[in-house]
N, C-alpha and C positions, 0 to 999 in steps of 0.2 A: 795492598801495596800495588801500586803500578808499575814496578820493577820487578823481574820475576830472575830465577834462576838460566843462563844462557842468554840473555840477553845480549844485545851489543849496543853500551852506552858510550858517550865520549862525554870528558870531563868540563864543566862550564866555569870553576873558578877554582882558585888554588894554585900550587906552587906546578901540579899535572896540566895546567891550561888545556886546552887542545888536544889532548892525548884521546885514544878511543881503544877501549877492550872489552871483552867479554866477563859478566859477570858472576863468580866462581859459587859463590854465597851469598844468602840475603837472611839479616837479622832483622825480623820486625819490630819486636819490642824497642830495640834500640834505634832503630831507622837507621843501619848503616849496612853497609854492601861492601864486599872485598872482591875488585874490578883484578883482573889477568896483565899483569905487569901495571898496575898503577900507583902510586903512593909506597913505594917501598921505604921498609925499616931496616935499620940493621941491630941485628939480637947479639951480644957475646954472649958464649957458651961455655960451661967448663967442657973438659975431659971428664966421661961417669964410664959406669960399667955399659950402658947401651951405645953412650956415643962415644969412641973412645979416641975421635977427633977430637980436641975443641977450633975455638977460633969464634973465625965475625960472621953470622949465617945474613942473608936479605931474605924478607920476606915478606908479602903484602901485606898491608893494614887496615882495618876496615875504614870508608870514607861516606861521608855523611851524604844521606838519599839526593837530599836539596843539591849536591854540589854535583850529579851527574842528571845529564839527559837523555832518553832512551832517543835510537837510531832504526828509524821505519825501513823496516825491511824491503818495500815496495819502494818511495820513493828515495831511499838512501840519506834524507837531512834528517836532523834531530827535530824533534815535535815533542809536544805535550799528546796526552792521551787521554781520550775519553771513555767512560765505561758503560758501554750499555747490554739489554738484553737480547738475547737471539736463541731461541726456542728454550726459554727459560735457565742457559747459562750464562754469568756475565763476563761478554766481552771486551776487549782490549782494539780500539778504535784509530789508529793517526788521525789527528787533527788537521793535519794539511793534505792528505790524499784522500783523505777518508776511506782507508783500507783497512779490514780486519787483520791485526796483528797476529791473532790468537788462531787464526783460520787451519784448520788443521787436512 
């Protein structure tokens, strides 16, 4: 995947438009990502022996890979990413600055 955990994506379509957060988790199998304040739900809750609040909890919801674009740490706009090799591990590339993402 070319979205990784900590990332900072901003949203490209959906009700979030425009919004930009940091990536908490990423589900590959499913191709969806639960972004730091984006796409919030709200859950009712009973009263149980653990929580022995109930009520309306919010909490983020995972949104689908397609619908976020990652945000180049060097030039600061959203790009697409290229992956290439560099001394045999693979790299994470901006397409518009042509800077190592991954660069540690």
């Amino acid at each position: 995947m070319k979205i990784k955990k900590n990332d900072i994506v901003t949203v490209i379509s959906g009700k979030d438009k425009g919004k930009s957060g940091k990536v908490l988790k990423v589900f590959p199998k499913k191709q969806t990502v639960i972004v730091e304040k984006i796409n919030f739900i709200k859950r009712h809750t009973r009263p149980t022996r653990k929580v022995q609040q109930g009520g309306i909890l919010q909490k983020e919801a995972p949104i689908h890979i397609s619908k976020v674009m990652l945000i180049c740490n060097k030039c600061g706009k959203k790009t697409k990413v290229k992956i290439e090799r560099h001394s045999g591990q693979p790299v994470r590339i901006c397409k518009k600055c042509k800077e190592m993402i991954d660069a540690k």
